[in-house]
N, C-alpha and C positions, 0 to 999 in steps of 0.2 A: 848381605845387607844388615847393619846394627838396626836395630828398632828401641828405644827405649823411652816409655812411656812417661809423662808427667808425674806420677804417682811414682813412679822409680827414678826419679830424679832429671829428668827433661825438662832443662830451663828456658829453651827456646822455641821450642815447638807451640803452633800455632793451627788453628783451626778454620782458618780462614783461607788455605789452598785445598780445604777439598768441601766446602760452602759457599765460598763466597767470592762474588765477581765483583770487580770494579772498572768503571770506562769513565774515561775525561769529558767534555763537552767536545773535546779536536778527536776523539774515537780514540782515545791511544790507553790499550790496556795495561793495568798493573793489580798486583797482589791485594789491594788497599789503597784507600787515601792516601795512607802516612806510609805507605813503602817509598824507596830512597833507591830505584830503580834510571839502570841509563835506558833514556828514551829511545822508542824504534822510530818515531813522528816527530815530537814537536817536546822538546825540552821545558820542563816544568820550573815553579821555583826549588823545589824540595828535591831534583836530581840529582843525582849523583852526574859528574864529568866523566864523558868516555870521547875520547879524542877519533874514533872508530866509527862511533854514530853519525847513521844515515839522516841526518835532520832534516838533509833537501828535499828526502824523496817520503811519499807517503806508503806504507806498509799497513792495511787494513787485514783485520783478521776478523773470523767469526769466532761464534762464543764455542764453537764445536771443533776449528781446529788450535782456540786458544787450552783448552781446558787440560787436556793432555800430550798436550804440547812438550818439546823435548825441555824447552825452560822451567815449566809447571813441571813436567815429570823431576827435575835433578833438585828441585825447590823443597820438594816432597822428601825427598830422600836424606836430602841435610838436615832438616827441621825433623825429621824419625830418629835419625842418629844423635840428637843434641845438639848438631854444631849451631853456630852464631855465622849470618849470613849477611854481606852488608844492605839486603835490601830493607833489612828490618832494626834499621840504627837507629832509628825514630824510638820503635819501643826500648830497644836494647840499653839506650843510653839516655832514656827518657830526653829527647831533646827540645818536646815541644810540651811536654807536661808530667806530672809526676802519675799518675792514670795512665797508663798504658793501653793500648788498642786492643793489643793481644788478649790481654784480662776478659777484655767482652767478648771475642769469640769461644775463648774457652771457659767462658760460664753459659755463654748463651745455649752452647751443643758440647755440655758436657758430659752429658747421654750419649754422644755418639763417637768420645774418641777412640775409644773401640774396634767400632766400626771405619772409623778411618783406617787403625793401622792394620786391620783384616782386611780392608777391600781394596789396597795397595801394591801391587807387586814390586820384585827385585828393583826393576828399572823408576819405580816412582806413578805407574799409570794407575788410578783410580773408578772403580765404576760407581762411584758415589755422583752423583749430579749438583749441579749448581742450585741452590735453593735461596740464597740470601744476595739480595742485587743490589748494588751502588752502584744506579748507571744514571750518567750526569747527561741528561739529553738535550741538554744546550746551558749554552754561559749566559742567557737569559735572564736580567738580573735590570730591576729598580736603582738599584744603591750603588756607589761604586766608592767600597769604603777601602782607607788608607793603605792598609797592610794586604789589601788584594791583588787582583791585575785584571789585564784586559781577556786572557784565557777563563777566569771564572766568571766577567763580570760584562755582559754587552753593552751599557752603560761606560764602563773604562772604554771598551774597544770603541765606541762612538768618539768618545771626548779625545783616543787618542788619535784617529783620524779626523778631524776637527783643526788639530794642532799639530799636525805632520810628525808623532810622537808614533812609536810600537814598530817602526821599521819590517813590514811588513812585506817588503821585497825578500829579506831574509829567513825570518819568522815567518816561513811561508802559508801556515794557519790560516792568517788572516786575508790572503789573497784571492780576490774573486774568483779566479779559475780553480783554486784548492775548496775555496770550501762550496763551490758547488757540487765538486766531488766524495765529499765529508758529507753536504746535506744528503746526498744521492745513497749512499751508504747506510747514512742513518735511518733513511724513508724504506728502502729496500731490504734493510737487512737487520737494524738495531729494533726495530720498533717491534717487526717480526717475532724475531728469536725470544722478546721478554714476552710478548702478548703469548705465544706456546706456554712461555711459562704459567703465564698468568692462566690459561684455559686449561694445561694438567693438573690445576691443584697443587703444583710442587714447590711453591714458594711458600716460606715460612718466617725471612724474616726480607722488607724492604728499608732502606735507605734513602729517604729525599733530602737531597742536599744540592746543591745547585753550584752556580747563577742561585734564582729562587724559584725553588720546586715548586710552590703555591701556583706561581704564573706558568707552568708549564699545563697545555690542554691533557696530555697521556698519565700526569697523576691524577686528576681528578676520574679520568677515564678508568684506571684500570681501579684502584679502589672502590669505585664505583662496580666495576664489575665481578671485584673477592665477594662482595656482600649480593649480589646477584647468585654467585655460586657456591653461596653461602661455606666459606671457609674462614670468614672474617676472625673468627675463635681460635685459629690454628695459626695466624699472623702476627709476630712483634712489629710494626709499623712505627718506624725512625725517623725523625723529621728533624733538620735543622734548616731551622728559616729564619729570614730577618724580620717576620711577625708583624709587616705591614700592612700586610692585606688581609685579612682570612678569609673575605670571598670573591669566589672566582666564579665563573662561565654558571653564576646563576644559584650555586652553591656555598655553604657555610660550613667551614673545614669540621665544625664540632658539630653543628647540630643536624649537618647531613652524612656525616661520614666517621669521627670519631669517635662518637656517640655510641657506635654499633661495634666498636674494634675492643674490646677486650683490653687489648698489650698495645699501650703506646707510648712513646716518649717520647715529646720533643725539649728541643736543646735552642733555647729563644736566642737569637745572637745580639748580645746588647755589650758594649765594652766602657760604657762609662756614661753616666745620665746627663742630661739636660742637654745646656753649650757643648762641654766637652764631649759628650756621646755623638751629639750632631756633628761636628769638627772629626771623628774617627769616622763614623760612617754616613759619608757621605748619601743625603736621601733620606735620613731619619729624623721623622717628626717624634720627638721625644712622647710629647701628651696624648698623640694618636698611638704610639706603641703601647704605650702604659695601658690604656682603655682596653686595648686586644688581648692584655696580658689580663686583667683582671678579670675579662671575659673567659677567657682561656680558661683557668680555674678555677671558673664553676663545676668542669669534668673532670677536676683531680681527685685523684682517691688517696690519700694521705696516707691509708692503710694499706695501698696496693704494691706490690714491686713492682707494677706497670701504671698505668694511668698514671703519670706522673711526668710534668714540666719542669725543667732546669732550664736557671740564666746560663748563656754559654759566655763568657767573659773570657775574650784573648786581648792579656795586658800589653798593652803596645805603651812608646814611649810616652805620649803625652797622657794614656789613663794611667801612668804611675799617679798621677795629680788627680785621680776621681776612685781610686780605690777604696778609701772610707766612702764614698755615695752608694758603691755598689754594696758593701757589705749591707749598709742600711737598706735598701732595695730588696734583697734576698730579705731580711728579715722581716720587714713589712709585707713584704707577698707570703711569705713564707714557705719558700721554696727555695732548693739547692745551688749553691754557687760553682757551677762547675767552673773550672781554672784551668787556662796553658796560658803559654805565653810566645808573642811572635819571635821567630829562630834568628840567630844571625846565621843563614845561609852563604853568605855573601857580606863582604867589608861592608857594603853602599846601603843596607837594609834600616836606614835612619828610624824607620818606624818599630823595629825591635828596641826594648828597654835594653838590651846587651848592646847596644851602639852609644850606650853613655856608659863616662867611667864608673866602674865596680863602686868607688867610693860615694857615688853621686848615688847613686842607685841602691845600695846598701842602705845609705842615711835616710831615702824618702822612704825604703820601706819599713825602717827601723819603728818611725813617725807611726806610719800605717799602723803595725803592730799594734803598738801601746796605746793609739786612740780605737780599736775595735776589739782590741782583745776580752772586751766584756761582751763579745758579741758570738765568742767561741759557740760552737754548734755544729751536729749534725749535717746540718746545711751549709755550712761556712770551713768543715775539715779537710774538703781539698781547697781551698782558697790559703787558706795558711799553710799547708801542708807543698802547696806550689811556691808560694813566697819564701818559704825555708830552704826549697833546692833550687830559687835561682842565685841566694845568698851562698849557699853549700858549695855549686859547682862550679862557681868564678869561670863564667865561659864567656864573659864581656871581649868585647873585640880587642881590647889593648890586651887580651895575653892572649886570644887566639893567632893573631895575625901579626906578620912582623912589623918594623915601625914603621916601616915607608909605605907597607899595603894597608896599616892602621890612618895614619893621616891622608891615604888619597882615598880610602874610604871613605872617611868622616866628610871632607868636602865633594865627594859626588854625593852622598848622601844628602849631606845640606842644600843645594843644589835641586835636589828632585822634589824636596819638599817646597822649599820658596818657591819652582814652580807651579806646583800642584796652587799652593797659596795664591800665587797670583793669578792663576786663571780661574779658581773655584771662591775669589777674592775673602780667602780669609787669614791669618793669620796665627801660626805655630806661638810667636812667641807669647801672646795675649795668657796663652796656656803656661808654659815654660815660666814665664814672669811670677809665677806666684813660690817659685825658691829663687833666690838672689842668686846663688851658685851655679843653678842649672842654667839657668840666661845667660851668664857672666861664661860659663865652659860654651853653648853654643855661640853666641858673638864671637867667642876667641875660635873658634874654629875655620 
């Protein structure tokens, strides 16, 4: 078995198959969010196609025969050896932001990769335990913003049974007989296995990330309960939320619980201010976020590498039109602009800035540039640093895809939006209207 460590040149090796779990809100396990994995259950946006996959049928696992599993064991062994795996194209090829995933597991337990490639054998098996959890316990979700779906977001899943949209005879997920099987699982067996965790002490870093975490009853619960058994000092506590609420079941995220956390970051999700933020994410009252946020950082520690808030900004097509607000936004709060931008997974992903032409998208950010570039900073160096590699990697759909799957892309895409418009009665172009070109390319579409 080759073994070769990061410090001896391992450029893909990651720390997150022998730390870190992650479950979907439909139970269906992967390496990470941003792994690029063919589904065992229910096919994501971000999959990879396997023409082999079992989609019809549901395959629940526990965290005990996922962990060293013969998939986890051969995962382990390619990431020892150096190679490049395609579950991890996301980081590889930065396809969703210049920040890589990978980066934060291997700074986070950089102390222990060591102990990774010691406590590993031939075959890939691990006696290291799961310590760091991303488990998404429901699509539970206020908002139901553009670049999302009805898998993260209950709110989509309403509206699209509402409108006989999400084909859920197929997408068997959403089927009343599947997911009373999925809830049964989750009540039985997901809630279980983390609460163990939570009662050995052995978690040290959490992830809330949703639907929105805030609204689920088992965050406020088991937080509640680190500081009970008092470990709260040994936890980096992750949070990405849409920052609408911050109190829940009687509670106030900061002044009953983050208050006491030592290491926390959250990652506020705001894609574009006022009109246009409200238009991306569907559900966001722009002046009640704002008030939460400045709430928010009164617990920031400015000197801290934890205690610390970031805007999460994922540039989607119409916030190409609200990116100077947001620079100004970070600077005003004065806190970090984090940056990715939505993928073109797929021809039809209209709300990706790479479903306009290079040249269109090139020019608004060129704009961008030159009106904030006095606004360079600390806070603001992945922001520009992301706008340069989507100019850098010409990955716009007119040169991904051939011409005939580029044009019947463009009109499904166009298509899903005017619906979305029509029934959420608002409208794309209001946005769009403010470059003559950008209007002028979608009408001719």
């Amino acid at each position: 078995m080759i073994k070769i460590k990061p410090l001896e040149g391992n450029k893909t090796f990651c720390m997150a198959p022998w730390t870190h779990t992650y479950l979907s809100p439909q139970m269906e396990r992967r390496l990470c969010c941003a792994s690029r994995e063919s589904a065992k259950n229910f096919k994501q946006y971000i999959d990879t196609y396997d023409p082999e996959g079992n989609n019809d049928k549901v395959n629940l696992t526990t965290l005990n025969e996922h962990w060293n599993s013969e998939y986890m064991r051969s995962v382990r062994v390619k990431l020892m050896a150096g190679k490049e795996i395609p579950q991890c194209a996301v980081c590889n090829h930065k396809l969703l932001g210049e920040a890589v995933y990978r980066k934060h597991f291997n700074w986070l337990y950089k102390d222990k990769i060591d102990e990774a490639f010691e406590s590993t054998t031939e075959d890939g098996y691990t006696t290291m335990p799961v310590q760091s959890f991303d488990y998404r316990f429901s699509n539970l979700c206020n908002f139901s913003c553009r670049m999302c779906g009805d898998m993260l977001s209950s709110t989509w899943e309403a509206e699209n049974k509402k409108y006989g949209q999400g084909d859920y005879e197929h997408r068997i997920w959403g089927r009343k007989d599947i997911k009373e099987q999925l809830e049964k699982f989750h009540d039985q067996q997901i809630v279980k296995e983390f609460t163990k965790a939570v009662e050995e002490k052995r978690i040290t870093e959490l992830y809330w990330c949703g639907g929105e975490p805030l609204m689920w009853k088992i965050h406020w619960e088991a937080m509640s309960r680190i500081l009970e058994l008092g470990y709260a000092d040994k936890v980096l506590a992750r949070y990405n939320s849409n920052m609408s609420r911050i109190n829940f079941y009687g509670k106030n995220l900061f002044d009953d619980i983050l208050k006491y956390y030592p290491k926390f970051q959250i990652c506020a999700s705001i894609d574009g201010t006022k009109e246009i933020g409200e238009y991306i994410r569907t559900g966001l009252k722009y002046n009640e976020w704002l008030n939460n946020m400045k709430y928010a950082i009164k617990f920031v520690d400015k000197n801290h590498d934890y205690k610390r808030i970031q805007l999460d900004l994922t540039i989607t097509l119409p916030g190409l039109f609200d990116l100077e607000n947001m620079v100004l936004l970070s600077n005003e709060l004065g806190i970090e602009l984090l940056t990715k931008q939505v993928f073109n997974f797929s021809n039809d992903i209209a709300m990706a800035p790479l479903f306009m032409p290079y040249d269109l998208m090139n020019e608004i950010i060129n704009e961008v540039k030159e009106k904030t570039n006095k606004y360079k900073s600390k806070n603001t160096a992945k922001f520009f640093r992301q706008l340069d590699e989507m100019q850098k990697q010409k990955r716009n759909n007119e040169f991904v895809y051939s011409e005939k799957e580029y044009a019947e892309g463009q009109k499904k895409g166009k298509r899903q939006i005017e619906f979305l418009d029509k029934i959420r009665g608002t409208d794309i172009k209001k946005i769009l209207g403010k470059n003559k070109k950008v209007l002028e390319w979608w009408n001719d579409i």
